[in-house]
TIRO-2110 file (N, C-alpha, C; in Angstrom, 1 decimal):
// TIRO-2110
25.8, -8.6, -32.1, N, 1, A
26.6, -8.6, -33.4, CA, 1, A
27.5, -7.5, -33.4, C, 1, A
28.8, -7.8, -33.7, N, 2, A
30.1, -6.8, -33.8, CA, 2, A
29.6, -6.2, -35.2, C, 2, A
29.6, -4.8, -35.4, N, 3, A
29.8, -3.8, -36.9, CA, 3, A
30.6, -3.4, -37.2, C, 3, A
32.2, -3.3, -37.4, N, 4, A
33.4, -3.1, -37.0, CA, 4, A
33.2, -2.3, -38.4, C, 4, A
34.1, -0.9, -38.5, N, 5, A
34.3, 0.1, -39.7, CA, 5, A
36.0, 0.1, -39.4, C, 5, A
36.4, -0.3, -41.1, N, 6, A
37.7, -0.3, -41.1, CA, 6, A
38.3, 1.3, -40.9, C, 6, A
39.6, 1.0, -40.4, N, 7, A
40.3, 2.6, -40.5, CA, 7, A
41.5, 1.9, -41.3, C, 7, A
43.0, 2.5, -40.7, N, 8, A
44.4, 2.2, -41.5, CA, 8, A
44.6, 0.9, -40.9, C, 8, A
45.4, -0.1, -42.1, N, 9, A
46.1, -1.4, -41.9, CA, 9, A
45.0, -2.5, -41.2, C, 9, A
45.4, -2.9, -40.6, N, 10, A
44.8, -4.0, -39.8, CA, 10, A
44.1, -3.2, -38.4, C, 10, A
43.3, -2.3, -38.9, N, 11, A
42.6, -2.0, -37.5, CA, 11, A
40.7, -1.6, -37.4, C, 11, A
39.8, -1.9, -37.1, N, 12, A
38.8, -1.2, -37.0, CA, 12, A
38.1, -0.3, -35.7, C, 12, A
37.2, 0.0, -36.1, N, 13, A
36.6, 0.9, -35.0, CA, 13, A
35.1, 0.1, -34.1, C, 13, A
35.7, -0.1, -33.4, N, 14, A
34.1, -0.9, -32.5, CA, 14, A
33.2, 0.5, -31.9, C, 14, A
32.1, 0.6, -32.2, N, 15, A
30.9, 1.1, -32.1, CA, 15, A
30.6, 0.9, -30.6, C, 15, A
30.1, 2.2, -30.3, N, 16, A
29.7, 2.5, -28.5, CA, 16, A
29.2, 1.2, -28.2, C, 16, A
28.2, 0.9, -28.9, N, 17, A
27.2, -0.8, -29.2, CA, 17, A
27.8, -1.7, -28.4, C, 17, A
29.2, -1.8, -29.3, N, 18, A
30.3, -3.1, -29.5, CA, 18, A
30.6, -3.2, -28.0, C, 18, A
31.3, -1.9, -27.8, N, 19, A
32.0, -1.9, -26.1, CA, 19, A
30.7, -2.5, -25.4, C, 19, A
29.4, -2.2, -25.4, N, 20, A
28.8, -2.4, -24.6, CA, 20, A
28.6, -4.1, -24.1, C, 20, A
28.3, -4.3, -25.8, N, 21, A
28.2, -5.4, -25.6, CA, 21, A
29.2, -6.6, -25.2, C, 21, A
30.1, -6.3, -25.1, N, 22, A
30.8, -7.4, -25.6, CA, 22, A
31.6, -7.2, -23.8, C, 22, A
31.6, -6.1, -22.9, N, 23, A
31.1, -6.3, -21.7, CA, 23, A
30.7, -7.2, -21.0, C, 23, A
29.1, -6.5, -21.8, N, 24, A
27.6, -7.3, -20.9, CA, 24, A
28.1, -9.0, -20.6, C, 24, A
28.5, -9.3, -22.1, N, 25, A
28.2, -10.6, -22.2, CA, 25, A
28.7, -11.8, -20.8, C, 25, A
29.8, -11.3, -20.3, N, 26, A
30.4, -12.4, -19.3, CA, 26, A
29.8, -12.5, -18.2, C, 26, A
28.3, -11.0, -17.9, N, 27, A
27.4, -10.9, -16.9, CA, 27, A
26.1, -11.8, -17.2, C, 27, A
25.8, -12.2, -18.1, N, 28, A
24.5, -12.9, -18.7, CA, 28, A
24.1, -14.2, -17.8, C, 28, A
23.6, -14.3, -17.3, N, 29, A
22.3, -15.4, -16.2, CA, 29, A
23.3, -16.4, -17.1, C, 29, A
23.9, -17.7, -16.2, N, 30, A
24.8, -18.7, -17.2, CA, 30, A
23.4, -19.8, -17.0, C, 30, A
23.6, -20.8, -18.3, N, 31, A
22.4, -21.6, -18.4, CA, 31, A
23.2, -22.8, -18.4, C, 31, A
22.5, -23.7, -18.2, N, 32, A
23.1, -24.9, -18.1, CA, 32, A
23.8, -25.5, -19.4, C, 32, A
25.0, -26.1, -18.6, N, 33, A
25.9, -26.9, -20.1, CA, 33, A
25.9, -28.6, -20.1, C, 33, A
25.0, -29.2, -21.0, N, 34, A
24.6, -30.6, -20.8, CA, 34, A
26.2, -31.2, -21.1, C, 34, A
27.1, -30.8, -21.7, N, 35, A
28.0, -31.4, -22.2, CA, 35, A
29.1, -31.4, -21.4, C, 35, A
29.7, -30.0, -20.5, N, 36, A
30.5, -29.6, -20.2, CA, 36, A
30.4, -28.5, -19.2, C, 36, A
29.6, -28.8, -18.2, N, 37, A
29.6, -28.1, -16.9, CA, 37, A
30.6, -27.0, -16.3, C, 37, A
30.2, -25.6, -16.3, N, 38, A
31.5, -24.8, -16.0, CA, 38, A
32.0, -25.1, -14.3, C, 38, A
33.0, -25.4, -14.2, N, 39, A
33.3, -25.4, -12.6, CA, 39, A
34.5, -24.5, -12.8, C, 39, A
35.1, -23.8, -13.4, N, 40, A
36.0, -22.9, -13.2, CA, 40, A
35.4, -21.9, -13.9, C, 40, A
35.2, -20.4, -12.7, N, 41, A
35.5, -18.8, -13.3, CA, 41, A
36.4, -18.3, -14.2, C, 41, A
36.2, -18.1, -15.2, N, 42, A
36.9, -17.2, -15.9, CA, 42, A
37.1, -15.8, -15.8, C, 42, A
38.1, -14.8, -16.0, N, 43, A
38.5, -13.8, -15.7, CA, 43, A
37.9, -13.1, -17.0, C, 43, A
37.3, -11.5, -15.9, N, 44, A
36.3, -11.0, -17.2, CA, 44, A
36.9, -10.7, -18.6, C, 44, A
36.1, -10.6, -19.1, N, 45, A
36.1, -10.3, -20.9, CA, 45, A
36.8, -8.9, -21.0, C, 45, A
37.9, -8.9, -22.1, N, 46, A
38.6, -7.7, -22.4, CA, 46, A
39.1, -7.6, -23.8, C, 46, A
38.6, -6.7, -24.1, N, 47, A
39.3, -6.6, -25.7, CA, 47, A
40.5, -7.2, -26.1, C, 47, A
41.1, -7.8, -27.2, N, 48, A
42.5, -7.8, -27.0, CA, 48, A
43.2, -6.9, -28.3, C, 48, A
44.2, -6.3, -27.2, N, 49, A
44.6, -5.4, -27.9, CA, 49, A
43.9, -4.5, -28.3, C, 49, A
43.4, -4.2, -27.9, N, 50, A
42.3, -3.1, -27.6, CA, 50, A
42.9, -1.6, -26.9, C, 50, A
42.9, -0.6, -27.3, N, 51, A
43.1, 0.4, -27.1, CA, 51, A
42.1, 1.7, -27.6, C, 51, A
42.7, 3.1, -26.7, N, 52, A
41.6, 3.9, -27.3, CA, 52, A
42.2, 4.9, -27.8, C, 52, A
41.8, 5.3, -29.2, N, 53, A
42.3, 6.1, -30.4, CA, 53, A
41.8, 7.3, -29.8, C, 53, A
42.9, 8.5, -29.8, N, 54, A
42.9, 9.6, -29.4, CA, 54, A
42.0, 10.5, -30.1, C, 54, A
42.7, 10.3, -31.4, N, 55, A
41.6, 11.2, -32.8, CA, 55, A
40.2, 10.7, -33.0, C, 55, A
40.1, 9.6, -32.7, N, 56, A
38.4, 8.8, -33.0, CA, 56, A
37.7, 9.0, -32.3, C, 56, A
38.2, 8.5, -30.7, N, 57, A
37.7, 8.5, -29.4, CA, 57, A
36.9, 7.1, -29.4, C, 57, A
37.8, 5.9, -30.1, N, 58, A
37.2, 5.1, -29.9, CA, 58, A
37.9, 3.7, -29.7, C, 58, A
37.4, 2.8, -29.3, N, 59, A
38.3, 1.5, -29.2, CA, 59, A
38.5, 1.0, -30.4, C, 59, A
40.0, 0.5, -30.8, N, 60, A
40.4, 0.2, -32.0, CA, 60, A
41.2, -1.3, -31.5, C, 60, A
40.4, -2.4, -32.3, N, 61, A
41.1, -3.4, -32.4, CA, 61, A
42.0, -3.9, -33.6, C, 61, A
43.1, -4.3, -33.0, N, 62, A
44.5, -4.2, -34.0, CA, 62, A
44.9, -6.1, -33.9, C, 62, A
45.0, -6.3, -35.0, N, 63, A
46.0, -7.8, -35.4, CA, 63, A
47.1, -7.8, -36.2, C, 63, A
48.2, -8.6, -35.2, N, 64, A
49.2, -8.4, -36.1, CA, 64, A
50.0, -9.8, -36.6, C, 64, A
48.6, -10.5, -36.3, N, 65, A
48.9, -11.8, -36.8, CA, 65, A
48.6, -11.9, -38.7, C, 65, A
48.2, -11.3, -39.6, N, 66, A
48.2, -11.6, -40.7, CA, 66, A
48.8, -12.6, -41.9, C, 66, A
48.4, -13.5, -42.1, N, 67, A
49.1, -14.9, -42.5, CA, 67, A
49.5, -13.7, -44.2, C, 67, A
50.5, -14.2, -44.4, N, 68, A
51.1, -13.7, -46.1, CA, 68, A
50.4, -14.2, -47.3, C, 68, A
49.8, -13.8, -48.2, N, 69, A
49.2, -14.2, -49.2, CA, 69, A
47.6, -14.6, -49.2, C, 69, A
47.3, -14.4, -47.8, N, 70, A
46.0, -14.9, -47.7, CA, 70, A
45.2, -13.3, -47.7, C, 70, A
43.5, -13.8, -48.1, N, 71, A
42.8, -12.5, -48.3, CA, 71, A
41.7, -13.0, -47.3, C, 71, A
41.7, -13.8, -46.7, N, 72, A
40.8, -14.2, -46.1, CA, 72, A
41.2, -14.6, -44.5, C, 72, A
41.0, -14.4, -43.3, N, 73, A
41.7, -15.5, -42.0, CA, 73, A
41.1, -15.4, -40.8, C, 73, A
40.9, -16.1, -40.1, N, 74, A
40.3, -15.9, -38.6, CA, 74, A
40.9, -16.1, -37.8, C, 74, A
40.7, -15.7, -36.7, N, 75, A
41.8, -14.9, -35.2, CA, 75, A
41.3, -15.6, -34.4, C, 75, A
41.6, -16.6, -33.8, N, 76, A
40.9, -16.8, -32.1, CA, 76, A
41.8, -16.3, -31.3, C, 76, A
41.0, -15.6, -30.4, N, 77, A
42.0, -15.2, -29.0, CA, 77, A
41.6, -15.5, -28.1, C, 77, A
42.2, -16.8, -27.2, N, 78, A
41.6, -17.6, -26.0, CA, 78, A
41.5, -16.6, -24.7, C, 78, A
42.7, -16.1, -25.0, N, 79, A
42.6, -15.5, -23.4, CA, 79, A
41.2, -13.8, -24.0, C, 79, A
40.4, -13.3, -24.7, N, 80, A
39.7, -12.7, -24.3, CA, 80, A
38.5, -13.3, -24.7, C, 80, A
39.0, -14.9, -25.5, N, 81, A
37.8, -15.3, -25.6, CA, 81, A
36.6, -14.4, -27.0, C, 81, A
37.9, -14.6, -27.6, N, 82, A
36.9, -13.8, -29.1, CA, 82, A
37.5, -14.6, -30.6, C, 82, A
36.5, -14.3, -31.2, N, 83, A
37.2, -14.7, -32.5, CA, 83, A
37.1, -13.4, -33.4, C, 83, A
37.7, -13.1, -34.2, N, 84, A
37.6, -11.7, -35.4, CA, 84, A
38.0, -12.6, -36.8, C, 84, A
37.3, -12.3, -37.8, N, 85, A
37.6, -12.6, -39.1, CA, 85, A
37.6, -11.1, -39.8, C, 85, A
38.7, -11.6, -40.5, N, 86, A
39.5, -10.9, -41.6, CA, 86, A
39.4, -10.9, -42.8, C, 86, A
39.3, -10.0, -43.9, N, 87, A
39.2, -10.3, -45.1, CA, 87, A
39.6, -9.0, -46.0, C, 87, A
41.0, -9.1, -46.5, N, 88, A
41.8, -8.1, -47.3, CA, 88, A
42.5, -7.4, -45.8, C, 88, A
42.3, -8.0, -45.1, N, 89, A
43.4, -7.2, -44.0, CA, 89, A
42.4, -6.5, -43.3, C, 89, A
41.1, -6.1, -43.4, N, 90, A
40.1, -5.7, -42.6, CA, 90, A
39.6, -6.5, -42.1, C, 90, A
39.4, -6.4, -40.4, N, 91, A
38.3, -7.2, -39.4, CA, 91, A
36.8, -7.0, -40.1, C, 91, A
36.2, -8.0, -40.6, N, 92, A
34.4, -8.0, -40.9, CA, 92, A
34.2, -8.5, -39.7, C, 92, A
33.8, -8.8, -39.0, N, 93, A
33.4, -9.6, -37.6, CA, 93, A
33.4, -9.9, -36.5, C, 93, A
33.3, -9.5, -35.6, N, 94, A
34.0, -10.1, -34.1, CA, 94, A
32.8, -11.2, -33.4, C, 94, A
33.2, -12.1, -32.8, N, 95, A
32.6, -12.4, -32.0, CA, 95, A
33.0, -13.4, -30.6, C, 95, A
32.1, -13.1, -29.2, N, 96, A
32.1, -13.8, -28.8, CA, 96, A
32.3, -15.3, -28.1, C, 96, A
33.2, -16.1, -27.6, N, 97, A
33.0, -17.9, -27.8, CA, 97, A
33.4, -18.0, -26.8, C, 97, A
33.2, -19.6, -26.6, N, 98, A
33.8, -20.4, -25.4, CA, 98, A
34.7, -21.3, -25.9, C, 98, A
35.8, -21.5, -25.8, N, 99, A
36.6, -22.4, -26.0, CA, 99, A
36.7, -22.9, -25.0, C, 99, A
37.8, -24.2, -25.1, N, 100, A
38.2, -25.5, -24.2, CA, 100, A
38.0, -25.3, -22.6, C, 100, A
37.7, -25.6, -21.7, N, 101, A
38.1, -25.7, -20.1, CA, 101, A
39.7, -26.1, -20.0, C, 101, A
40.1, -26.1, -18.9, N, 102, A
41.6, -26.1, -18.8, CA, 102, A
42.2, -27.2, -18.6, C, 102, A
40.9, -28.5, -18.5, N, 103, A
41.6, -29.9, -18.8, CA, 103, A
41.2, -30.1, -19.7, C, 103, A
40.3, -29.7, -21.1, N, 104, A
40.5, -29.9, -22.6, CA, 104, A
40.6, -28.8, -23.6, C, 104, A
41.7, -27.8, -23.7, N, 105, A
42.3, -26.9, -24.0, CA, 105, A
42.0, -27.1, -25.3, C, 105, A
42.0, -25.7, -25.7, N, 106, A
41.7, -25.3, -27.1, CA, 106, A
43.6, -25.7, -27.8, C, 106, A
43.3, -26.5, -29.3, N, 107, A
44.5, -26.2, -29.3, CA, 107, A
45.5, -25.3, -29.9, C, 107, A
46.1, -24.9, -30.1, N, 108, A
47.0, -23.4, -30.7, CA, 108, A
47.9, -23.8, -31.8, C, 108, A
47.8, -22.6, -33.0, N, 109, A
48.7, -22.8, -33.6, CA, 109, A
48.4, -22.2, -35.2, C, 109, A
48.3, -22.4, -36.1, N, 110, A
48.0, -21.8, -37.4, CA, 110, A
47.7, -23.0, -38.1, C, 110, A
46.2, -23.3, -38.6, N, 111, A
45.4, -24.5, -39.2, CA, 111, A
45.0, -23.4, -40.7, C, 111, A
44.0, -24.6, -40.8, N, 112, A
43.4, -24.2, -41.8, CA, 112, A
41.7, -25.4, -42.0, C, 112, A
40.9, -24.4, -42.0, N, 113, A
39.6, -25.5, -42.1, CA, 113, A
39.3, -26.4, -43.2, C, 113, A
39.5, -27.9, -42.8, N, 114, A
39.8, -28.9, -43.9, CA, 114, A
38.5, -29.5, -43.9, C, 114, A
37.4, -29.4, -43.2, N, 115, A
36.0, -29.9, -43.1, CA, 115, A
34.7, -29.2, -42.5, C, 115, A
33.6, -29.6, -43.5, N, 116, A
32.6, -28.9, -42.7, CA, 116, A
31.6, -29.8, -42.8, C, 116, A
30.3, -29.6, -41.9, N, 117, A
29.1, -29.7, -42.3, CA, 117, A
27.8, -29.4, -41.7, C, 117, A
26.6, -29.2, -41.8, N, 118, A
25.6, -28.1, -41.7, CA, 118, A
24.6, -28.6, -40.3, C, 118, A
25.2, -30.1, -39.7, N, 119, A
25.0, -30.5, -38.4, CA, 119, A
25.0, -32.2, -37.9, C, 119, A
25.6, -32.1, -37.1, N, 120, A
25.8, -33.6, -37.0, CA, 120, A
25.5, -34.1, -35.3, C, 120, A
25.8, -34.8, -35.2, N, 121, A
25.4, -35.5, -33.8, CA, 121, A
27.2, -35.4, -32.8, C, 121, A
27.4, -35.1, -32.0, N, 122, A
28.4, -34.8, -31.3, CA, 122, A
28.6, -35.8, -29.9, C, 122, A
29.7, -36.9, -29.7, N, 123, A
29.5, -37.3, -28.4, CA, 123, A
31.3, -37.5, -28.1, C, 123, A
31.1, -37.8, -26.7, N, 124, A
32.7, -37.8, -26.5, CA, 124, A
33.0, -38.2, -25.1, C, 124, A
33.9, -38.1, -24.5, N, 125, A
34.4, -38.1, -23.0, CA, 125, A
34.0, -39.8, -22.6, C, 125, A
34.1, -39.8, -20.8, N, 126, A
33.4, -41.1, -20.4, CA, 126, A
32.9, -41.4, -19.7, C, 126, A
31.9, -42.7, -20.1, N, 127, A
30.9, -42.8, -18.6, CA, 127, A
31.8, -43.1, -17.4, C, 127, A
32.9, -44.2, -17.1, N, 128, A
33.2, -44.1, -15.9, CA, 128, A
34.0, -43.1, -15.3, C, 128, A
34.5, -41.8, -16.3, N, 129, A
34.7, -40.7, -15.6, CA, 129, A
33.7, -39.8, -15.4, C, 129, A
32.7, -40.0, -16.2, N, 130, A
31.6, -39.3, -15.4, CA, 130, A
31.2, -37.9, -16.6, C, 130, A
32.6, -37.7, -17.7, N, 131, A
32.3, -36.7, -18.5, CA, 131, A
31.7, -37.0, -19.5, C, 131, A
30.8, -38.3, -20.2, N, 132, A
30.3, -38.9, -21.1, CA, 132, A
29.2, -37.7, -21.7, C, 132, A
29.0, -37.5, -23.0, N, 133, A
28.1, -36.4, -23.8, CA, 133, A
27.9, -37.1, -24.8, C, 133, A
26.6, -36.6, -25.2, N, 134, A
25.9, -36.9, -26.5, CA, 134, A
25.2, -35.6, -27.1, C, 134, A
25.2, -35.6, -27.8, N, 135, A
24.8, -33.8, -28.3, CA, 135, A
24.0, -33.7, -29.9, C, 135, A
22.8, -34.1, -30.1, N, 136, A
22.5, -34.1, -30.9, CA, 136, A
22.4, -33.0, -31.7, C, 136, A
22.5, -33.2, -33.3, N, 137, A
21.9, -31.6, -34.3, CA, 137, A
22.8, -30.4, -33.5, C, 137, A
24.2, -30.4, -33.3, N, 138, A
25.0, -29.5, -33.3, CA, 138, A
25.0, -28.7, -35.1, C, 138, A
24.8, -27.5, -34.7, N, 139, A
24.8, -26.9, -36.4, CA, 139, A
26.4, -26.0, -36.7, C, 139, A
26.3, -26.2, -38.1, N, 140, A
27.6, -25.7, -37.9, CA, 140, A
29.2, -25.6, -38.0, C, 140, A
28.9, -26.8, -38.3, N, 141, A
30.5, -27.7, -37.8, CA, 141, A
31.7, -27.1, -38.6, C, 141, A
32.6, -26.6, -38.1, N, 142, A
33.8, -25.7, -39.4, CA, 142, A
34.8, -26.7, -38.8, C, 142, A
35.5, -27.8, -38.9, N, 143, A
37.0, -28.6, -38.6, CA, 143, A
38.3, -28.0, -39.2, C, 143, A
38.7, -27.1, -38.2, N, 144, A
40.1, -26.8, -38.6, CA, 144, A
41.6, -27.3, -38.2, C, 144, A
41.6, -28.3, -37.1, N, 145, A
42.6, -29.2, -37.1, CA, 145, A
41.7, -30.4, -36.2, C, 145, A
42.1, -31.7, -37.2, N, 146, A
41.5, -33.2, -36.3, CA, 146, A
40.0, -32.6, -36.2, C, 146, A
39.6, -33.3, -34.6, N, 147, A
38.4, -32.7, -34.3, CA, 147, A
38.2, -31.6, -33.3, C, 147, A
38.6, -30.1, -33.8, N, 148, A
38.4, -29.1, -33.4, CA, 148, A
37.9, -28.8, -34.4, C, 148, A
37.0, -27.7, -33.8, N, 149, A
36.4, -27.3, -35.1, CA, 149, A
35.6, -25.7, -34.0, C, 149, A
34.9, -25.3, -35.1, N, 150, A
33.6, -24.3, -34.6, CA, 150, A
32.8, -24.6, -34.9, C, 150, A
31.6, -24.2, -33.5, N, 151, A
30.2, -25.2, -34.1, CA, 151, A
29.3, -24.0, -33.3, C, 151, A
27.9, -24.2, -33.4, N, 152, A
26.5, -23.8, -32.6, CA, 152, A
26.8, -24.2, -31.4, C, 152, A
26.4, -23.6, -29.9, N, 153, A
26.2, -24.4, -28.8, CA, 153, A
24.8, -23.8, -28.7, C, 153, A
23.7, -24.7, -28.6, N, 154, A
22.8, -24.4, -28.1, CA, 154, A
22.4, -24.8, -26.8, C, 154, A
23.8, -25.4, -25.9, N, 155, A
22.9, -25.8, -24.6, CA, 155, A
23.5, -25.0, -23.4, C, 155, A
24.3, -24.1, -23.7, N, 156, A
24.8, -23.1, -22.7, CA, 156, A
24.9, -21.7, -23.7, C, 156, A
24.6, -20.4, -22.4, N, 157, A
24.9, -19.6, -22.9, CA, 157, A
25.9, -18.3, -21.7, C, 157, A
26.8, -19.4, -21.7, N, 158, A
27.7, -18.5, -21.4, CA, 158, A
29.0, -17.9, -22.0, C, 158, A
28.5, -17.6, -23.0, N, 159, A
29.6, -16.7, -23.9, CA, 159, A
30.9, -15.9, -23.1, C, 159, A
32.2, -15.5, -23.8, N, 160, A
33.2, -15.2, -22.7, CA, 160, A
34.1, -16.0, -21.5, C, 160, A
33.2, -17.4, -21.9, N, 161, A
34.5, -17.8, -20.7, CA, 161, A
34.7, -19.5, -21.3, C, 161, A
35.4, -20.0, -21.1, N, 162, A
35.7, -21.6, -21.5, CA, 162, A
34.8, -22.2, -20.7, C, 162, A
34.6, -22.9, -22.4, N, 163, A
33.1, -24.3, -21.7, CA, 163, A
32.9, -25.3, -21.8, C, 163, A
34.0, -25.2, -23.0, N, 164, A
33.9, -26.7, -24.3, CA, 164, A
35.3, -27.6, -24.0, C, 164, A
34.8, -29.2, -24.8, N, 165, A
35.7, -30.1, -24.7, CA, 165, A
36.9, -30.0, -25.4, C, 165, A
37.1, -28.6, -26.1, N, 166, A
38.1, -28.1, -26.8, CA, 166, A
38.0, -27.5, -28.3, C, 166, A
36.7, -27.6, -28.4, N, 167, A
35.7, -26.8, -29.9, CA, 167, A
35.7, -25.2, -29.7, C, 167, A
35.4, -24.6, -30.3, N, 168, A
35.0, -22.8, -30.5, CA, 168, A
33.3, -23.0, -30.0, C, 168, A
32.9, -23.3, -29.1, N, 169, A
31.8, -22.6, -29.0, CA, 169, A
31.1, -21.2, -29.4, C, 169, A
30.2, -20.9, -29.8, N, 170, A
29.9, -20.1, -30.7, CA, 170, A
28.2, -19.9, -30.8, C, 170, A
27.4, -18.7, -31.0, N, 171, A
26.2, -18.9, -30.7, CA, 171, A
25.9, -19.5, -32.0, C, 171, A
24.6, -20.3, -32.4, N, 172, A
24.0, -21.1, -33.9, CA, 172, A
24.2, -19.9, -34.6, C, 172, A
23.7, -18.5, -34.6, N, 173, A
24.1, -17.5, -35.5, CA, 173, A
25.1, -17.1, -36.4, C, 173, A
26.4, -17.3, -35.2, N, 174, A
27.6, -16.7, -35.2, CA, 174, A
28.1, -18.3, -36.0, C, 174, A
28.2, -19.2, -35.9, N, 175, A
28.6, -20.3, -36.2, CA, 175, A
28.4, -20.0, -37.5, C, 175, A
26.7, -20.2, -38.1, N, 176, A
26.2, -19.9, -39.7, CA, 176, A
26.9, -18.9, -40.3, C, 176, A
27.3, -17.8, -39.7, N, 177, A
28.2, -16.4, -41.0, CA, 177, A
29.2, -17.5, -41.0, C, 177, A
29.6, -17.6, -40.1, N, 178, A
31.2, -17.9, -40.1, CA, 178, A
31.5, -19.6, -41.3, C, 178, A
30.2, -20.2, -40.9, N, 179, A
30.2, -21.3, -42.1, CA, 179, A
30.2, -20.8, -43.1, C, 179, A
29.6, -20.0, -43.7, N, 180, A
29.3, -19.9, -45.3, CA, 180, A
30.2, -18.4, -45.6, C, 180, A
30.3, -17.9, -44.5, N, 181, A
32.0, -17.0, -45.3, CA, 181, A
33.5, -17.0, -45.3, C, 181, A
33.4, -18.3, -44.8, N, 182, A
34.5, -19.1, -44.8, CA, 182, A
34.9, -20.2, -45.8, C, 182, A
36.0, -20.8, -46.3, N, 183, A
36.4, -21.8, -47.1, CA, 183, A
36.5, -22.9, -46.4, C, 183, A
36.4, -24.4, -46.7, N, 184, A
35.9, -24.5, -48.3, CA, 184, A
34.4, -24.1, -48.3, C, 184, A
34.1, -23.7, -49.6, N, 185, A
32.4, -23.4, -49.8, CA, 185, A
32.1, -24.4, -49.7, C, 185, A
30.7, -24.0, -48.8, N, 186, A
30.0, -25.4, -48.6, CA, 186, A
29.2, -25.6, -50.2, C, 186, A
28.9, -27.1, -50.4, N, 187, A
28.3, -27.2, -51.9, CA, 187, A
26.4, -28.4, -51.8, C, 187, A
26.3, -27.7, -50.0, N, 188, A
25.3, -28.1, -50.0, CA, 188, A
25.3, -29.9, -49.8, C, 188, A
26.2, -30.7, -50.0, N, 189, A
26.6, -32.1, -49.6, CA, 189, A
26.2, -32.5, -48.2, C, 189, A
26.1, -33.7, -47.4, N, 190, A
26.3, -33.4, -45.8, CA, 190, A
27.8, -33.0, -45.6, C, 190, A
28.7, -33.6, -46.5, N, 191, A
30.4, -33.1, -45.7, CA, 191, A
30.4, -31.9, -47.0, C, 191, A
31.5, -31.4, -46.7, N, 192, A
32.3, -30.6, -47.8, CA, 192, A
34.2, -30.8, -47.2, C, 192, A
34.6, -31.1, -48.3, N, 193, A
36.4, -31.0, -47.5, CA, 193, A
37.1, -30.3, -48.3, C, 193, A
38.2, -29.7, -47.6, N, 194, A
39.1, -28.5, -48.8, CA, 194, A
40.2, -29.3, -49.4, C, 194, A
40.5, -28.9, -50.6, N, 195, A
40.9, -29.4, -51.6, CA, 195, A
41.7, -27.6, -52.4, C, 195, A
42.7, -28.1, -53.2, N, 196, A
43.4, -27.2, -54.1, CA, 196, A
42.3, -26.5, -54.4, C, 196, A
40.9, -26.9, -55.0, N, 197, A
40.4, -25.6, -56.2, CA, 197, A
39.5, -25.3, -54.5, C, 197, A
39.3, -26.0, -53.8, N, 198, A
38.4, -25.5, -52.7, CA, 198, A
39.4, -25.6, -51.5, C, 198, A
40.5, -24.2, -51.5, N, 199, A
40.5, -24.6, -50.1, CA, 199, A
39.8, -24.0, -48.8, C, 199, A
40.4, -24.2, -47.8, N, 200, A
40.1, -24.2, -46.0, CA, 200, A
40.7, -22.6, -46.1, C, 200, A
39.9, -21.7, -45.2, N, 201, A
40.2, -20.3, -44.2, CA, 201, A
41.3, -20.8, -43.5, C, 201, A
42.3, -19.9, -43.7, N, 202, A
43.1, -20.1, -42.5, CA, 202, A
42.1, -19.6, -41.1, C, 202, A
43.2, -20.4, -39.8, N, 203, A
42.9, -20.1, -38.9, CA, 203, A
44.2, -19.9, -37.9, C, 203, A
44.2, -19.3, -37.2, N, 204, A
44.6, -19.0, -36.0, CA, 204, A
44.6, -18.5, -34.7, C, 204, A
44.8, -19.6, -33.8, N, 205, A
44.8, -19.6, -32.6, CA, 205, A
45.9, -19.5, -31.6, C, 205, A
45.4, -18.3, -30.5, N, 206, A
46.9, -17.9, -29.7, CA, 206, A
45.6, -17.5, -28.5, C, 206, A
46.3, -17.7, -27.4, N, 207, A
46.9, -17.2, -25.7, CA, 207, A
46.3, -15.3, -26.1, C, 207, A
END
């Protein structure tokens, strides 16, 4: 888990912890992916935009993506393979994901989460290509454009590198903050959708 302590504007401070971890992660024993088999390496895990503050002596992550008017937004960054959430212009959160493989790409751009719900059954691809999945009790589910969304993977753990058919993979943990401190509130329903008095987190996604 990322602890991030705000400093000035859009930046926080990652804890000795943080560097470590978030390292370690791309070295972790990979476990099998029922849905989405890695056959391509990914290039190791790197902060983005990450630099090291002279006066702190510590790594300071900076966004200078901040949507106008919003108090709330989440950051996917494909190429380090992280997500950060924001709230009043301070990072609360980093974490670790797997987004799309490179034939089902995450897709990019500035959404907003229009659907959720607390776990559903997931299937996709095809049997005569051979990429056919079924994925029961995925938890989790945040839809921020079509069907992209962030969800739980509980059947790989290879955090740090692309895994998915083009979802935010995400540990069941990291998925759960991210559901319930995110818009729209869930109201405990199986769906919830955003609406004027309930809307969707922004989101965005970039390279």
């Amino acid at each position: 888990m990322l602890n991030p302590s705000p400093v000035r504007g859009l930046r926080f401070v990652l804890t000795a912890f943080v560097l470590i971890v978030a390292f370690a992660v791309p070295i972790l024993a990979a476990g099998p992916d029922a849905a989405t088999p890695a056959t391509q390496s990914a290039p190791p895990l790197t902060l983005a935009k990450a630099r090291l503050d002279p006066v702190a002596q510590a790594i300071v992550y900076e966004s200078a993506n901040a949507p106008e008017g919003e108090t709330k937004w989440i950051e996917v960054d494909l190429s380090d393979q992280m997500v950060v959430a924001y709230e009043q212009g301070v990072p609360v959160r980093a974490f670790v994901i797997s987004s799309g493989l490179p034939r089902w790409p995450t897709v990019q751009g500035t959404f907003r989460i229009w659907a959720k719900t607390a776990a559903q059954t997931m299937s996709g691809g095809s049997r005569a290509a051979g990429d056919y999945y079924s994925l029961p009790n995925v938890q989790w589910v945040s839809y921020f454009f079509e069907d992209y969304g962030f969800h739980g993977a509980y059947w790989h753990n290879n955090f740090g590198q692309p895994m998915s058919h083009g979802c935010v993979n995400m540990t069941n943990d990291d998925a759960e903050w991210l559901f319930f401190w995110s818009g729209p509130v869930w109201n405990g329903e199986p769906w919830v959708r955003s609406s004027a008095d309930n809307p969707g987190t922004v989101v965005i996604v970039h390279d």
